[in-house]
VMD Tcl script that draws the C-alpha trace (Angstrom):
set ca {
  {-11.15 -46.19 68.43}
  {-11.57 -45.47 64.86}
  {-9.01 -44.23 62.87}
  {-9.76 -41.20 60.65}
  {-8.20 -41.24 57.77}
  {-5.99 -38.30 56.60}
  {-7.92 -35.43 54.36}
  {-6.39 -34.80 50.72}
  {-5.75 -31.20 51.81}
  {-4.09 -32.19 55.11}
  {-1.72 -34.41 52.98}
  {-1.38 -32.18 49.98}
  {-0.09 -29.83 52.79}
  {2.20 -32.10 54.58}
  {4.31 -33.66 51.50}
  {4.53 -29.62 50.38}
  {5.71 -28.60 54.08}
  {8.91 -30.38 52.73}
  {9.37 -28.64 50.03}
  {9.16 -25.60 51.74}
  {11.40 -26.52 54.47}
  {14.06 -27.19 52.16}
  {13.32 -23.78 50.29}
  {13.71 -21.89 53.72}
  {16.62 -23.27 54.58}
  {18.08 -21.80 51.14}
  {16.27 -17.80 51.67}
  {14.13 -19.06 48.54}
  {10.99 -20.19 50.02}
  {8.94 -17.81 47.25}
  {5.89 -20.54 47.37}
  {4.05 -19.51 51.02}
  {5.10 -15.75 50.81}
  {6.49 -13.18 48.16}
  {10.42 -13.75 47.91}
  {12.24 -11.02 49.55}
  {15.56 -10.68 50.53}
  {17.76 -11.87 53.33}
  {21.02 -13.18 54.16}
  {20.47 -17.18 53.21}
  {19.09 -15.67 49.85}
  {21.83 -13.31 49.54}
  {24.19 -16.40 49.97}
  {22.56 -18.53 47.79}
  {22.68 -16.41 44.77}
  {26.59 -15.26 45.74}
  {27.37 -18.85 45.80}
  {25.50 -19.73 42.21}
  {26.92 -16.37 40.53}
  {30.30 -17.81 41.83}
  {30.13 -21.32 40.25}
  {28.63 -19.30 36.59}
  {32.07 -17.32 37.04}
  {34.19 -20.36 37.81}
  {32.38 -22.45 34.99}
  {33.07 -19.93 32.06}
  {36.49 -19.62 33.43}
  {37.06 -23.38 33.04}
  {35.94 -22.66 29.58}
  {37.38 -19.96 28.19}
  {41.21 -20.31 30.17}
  {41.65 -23.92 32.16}
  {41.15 -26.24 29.47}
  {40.70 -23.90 26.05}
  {42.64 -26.76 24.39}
  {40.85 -29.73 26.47}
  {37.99 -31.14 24.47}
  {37.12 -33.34 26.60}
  {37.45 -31.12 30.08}
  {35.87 -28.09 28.28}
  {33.01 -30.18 27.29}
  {32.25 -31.37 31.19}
  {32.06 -28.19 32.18}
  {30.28 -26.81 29.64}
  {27.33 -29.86 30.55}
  {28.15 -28.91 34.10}
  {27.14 -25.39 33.34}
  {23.74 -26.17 32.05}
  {22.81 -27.37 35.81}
  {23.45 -23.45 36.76}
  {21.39 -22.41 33.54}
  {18.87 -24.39 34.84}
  {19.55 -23.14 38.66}
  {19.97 -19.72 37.84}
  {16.54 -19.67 35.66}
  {14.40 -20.87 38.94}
  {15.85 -17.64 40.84}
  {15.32 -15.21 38.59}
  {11.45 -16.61 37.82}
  {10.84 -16.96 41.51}
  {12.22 -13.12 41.72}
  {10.55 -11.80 38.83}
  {7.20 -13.67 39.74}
  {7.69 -12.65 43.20}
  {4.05 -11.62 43.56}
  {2.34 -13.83 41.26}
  {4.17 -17.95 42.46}
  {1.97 -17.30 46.22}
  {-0.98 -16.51 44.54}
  {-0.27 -19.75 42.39}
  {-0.14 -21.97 45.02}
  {-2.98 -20.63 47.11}
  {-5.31 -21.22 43.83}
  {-3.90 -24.88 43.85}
  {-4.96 -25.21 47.65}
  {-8.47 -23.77 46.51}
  {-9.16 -26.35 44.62}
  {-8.78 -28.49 47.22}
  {-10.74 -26.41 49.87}
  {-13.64 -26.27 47.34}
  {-14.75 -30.23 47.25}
  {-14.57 -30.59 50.92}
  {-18.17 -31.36 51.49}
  {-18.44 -33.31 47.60}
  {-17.27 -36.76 48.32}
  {-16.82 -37.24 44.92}
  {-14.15 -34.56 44.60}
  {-12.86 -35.66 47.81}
  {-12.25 -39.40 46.18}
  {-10.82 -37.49 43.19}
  {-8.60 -35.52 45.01}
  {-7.33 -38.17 47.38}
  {-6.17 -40.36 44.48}
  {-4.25 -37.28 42.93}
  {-3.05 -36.85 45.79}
  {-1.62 -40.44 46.13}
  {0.12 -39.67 42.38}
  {1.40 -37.10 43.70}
  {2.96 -37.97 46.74}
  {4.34 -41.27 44.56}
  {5.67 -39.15 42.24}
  {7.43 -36.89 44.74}
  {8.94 -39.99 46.55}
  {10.40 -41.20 43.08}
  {11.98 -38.05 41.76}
  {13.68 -37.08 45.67}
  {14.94 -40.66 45.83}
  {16.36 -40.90 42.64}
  {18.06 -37.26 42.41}
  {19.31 -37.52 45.36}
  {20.81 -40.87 45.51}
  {22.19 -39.61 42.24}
  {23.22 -36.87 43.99}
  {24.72 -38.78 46.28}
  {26.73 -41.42 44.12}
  {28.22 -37.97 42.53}
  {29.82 -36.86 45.56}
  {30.81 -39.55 47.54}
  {31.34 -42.46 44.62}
  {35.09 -40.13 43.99}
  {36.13 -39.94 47.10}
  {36.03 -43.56 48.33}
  {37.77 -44.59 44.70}
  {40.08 -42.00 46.50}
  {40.66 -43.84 49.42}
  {40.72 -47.27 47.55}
  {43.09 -46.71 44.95}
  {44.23 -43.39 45.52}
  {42.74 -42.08 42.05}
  {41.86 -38.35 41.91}
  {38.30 -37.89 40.44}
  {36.38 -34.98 40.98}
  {32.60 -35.26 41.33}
  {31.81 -32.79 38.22}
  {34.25 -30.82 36.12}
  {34.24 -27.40 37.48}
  {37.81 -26.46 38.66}
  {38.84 -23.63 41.36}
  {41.10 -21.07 39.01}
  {44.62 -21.22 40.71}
  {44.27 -24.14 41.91}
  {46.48 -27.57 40.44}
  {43.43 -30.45 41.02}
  {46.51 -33.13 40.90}
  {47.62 -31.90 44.18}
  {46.72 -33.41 47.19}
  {45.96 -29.84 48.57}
  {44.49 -28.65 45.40}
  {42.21 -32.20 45.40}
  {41.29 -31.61 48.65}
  {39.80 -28.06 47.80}
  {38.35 -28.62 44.53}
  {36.50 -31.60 46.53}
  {35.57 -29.57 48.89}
  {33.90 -26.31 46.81}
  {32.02 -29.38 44.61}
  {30.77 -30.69 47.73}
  {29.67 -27.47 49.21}
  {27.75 -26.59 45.67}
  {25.83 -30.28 45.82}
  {24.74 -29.74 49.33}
  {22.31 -27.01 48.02}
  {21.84 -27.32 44.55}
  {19.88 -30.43 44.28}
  {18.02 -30.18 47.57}
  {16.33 -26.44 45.90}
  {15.85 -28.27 42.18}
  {14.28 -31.01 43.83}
  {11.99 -29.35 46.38}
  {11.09 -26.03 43.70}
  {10.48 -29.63 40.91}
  {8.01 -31.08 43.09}
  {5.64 -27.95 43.65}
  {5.73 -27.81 39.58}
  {4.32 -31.31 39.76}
  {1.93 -30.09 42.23}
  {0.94 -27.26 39.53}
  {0.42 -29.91 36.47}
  {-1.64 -32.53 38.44}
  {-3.82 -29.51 40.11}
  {-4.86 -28.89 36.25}
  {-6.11 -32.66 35.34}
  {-7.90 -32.23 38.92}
  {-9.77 -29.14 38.09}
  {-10.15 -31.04 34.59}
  {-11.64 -33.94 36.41}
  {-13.55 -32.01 38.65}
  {-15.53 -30.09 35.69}
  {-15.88 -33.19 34.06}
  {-18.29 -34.14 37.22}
  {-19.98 -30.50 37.35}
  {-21.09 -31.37 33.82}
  {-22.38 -34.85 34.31}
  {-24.34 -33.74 37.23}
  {-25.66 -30.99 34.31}
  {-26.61 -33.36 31.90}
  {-28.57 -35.32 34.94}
  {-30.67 -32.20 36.09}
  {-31.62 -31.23 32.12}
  {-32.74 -34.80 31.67}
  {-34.67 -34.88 34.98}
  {-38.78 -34.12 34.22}
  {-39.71 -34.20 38.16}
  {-37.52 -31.10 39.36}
  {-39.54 -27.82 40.22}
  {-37.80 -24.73 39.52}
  {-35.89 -26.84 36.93}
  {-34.87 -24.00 34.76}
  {-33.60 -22.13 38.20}
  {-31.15 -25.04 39.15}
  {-29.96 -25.12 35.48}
  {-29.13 -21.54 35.29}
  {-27.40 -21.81 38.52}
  {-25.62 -24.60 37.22}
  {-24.26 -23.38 34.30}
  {-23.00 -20.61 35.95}
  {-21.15 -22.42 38.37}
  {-19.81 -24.12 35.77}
  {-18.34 -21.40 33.94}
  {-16.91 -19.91 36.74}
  {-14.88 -23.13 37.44}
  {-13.62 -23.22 33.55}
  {-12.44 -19.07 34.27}
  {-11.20 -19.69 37.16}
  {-9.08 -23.00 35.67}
  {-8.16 -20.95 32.26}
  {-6.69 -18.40 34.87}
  {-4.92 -20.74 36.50}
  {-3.40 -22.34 33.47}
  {-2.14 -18.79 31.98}
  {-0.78 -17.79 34.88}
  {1.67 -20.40 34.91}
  {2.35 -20.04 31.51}
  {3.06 -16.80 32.35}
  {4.97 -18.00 35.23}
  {7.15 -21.10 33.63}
  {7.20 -20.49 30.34}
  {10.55 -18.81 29.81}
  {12.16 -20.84 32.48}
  {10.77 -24.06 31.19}
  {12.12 -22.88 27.80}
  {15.88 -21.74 29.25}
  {15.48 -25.78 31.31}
  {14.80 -27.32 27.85}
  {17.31 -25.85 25.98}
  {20.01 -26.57 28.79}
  {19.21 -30.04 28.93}
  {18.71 -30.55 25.29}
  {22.50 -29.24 24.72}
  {23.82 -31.35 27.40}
  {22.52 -34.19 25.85}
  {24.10 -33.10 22.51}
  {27.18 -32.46 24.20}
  {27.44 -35.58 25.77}
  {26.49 -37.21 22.51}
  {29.33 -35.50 20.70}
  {31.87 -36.08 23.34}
  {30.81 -39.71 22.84}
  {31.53 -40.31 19.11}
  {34.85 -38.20 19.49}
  {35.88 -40.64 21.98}
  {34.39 -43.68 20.31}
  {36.08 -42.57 16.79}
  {39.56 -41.32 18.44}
  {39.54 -44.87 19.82}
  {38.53 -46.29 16.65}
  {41.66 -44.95 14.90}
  {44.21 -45.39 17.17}
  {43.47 -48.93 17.04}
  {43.92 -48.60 12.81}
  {47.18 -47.10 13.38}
  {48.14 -49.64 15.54}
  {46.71 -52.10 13.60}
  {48.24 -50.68 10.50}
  {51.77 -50.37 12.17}
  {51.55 -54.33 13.05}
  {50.98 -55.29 9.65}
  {53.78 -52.79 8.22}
}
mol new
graphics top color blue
foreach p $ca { graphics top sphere $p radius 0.5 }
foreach p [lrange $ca 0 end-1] q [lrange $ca 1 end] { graphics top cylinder $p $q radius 0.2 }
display resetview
């Protein structure tokens, strides 16, 4: 028997289903319906008001006179920035992210009997699912690393290191009691956090390649134009132009509407992810030549001390 070989909708589907599996299990599934609440939502954004409360905390009182503490938090913050910007777009753009995604499954739906757009679309849709594979594996084996890499140097040489630096107020993190539950709140905040950037991450990748396809599709609407204007043998020539051309316009609307609505959509958010990660690449930066240069000059003074 022959095997039939999956569609590129059927797949585009399938690697999404994920995605939205993931973003159900969190109450923020805002892709396949308009985001409303409910308890796992209501939980979701308790939990990531709770860690922007803790964070600042850390700031402003736990390590006011810590450079380098106030400084991992402050980088740690910018993954809540960057959190905390995907609710509030997928809240305020409640209405308009559905719509968004069924115009990306239209464009699949529309070259179904074309197999040139079906060729087209299956090789986006290989990019696609590659690129999806990539980014999952690699933040979540980061992930990963983050939160268990401390706890087995715990059990190997009994050294207390927390997997990022946001510390429970009250609560002495030297402790074996107060280890033990500042472990245990990080952990709880990775088991969500990176399983709803990841999974909300790939459907934006979805977004940008359904652009270059609807590029690449017009592309072949207008070479099969330029073929019927050169042909001399076609009755009711200036019919099947016309029809053309009107075709093709609607296809560059529909694509220009599709393009400002998620500008519409992203563009603040993308702007509030790019400034987060910008500074936390500063701040790390900094942090880095205050260590290097502290290091620098204790070894002059020790230096200096030998020679004196």
């Amino acid at each position: 028997m022959a095997v039939v070989s999956e569609s590129p909708i059927d797949r585009f589907d399938r690697i999404l289903s994920w995605q939205y599996h993931i973003l159900r299990m969190l109450g923020m599934d805002a892709f396949t319906k308009r985001l409303t609440l409910n308890p796992l939502s209501v939980t979701i954004m308790t939990m990531a008001g709770l860690f922007m409360v803790v964070s600042f905390y850390d700031v402003l009182v736990l390590f006011r006179d810590d450079l380098f503490g106030k400084s991992f938090v402050m980088a740690t913050i910018c993954f809540g920035f960057i959190g905390w910007g995907r609710i509030v777009g997928a809240w305020a753009y409640r209405s308009d992210v559905p719509k968004l995604m069924q115009m990306a499954r239209d464009t699949y739906l529309s070259g179904v009997n074309d197999e040139r757009q079906i060729a087209l679309l299956r090789w986006y849709t290989e990019i696609f699912w590659r690129g999806v594979m990539l980014y999952t594996m690699m933040f979540l084996f980061g992930a990963i690393m983050a939160s268990f890499g401390p706890a087995l140097l715990y059990l190997y040489n009994g050294e207390k290191i927390l997997p990022f630096g946001v510390y429970l107020p009250f609560v002495d993190p030297n402790s074996g009691t107060g280890y033990e539950l500042n472990y245990l709140y990080q952990m709880s905040c990775i088991l969500w956090t990176p399983p709803g950037l990841t999974a909300t991450q790939n459907i934006y990748f979805a977004f940008i390649l359904n652009i270059c396809i609807q590029y690449d599709v017009l592309q072949l609407h207008l070479a099969d134009l330029d073929v019927l204007v050169q042909r001399t043998d076609l009755e009711g020539k200036d019919d099947a132009v016309r029809a053309k051309l009107c075709d093709i316009i609607v296809r560059q609307r529909r694509l220009e509407q599709f393009v400002q609505s998620i500008e519409q959509v992203y563009s603040k958010q993308a702007f509030v992810e790019v400034l987060s990660l910008t500074f936390q690449l500063v701040l790390t930066l900094y942090v880095l030549r205050a260590v290097s240069c502290s290091s620098f000059n204790t070894k002059q003074f020790q230096l200096y001390s030998k020679t004196s």
